[in-house]
C-alpha positions as CSV (number, residue, x, y, z in Angstrom):
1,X,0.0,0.0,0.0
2,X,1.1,3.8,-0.8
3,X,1.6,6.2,1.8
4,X,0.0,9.1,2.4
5,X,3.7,11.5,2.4
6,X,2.9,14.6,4.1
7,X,5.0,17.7,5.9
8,X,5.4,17.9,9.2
9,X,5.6,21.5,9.4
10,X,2.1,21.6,8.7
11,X,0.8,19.3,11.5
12,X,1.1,20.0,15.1
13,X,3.4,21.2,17.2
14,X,3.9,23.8,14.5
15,X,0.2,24.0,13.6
16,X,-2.9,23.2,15.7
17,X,-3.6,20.6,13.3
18,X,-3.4,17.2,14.9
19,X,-0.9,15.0,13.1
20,X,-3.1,11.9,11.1
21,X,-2.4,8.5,12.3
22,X,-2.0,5.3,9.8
23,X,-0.1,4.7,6.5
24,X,1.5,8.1,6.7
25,X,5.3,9.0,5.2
26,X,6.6,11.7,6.6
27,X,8.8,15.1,5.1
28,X,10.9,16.9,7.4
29,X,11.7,20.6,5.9
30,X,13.0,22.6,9.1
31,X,16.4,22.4,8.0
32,X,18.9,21.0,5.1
33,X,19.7,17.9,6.8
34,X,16.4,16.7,8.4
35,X,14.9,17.3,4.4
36,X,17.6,15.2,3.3
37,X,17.5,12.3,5.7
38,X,13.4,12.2,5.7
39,X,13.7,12.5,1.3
40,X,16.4,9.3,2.0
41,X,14.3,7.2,4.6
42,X,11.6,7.3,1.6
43,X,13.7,5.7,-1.0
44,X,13.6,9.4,-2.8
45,X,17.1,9.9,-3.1
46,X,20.3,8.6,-2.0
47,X,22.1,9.7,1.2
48,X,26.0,9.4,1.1
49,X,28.1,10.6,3.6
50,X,31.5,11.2,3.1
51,X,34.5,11.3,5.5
52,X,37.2,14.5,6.1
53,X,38.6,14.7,2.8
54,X,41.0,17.1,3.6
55,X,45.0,16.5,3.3
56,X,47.0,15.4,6.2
């Protein structure tokens, strides 16, 4: 079954809308990362992290 993907920023506690229970994916825009990890936990895109790359 397909989720329902929604944003969190429009459900509570940054709205007084009560956040919707069952089959619900979930997009986290309050900053860079949090939109990145929430876009990879739903197969969207591809999360790599990379190490220091700077010269010793």
């Amino acid at each position: 079954m397909v989720p329902l993907v929604l944003v969190t920023s429009l459900f509570a506690p940054y709205s007084d809308r009560d956040q919707p229970v069952g089959n619900v994916a979930w997009i986290g825009p309050t900053d860079d990362v949090t939109m990145l990890e929430s876009l990879h936990g739903l197969g969207v895109i591809e999360l790599l992290e990379h190490g220091d790359l700077a010269a010793v």
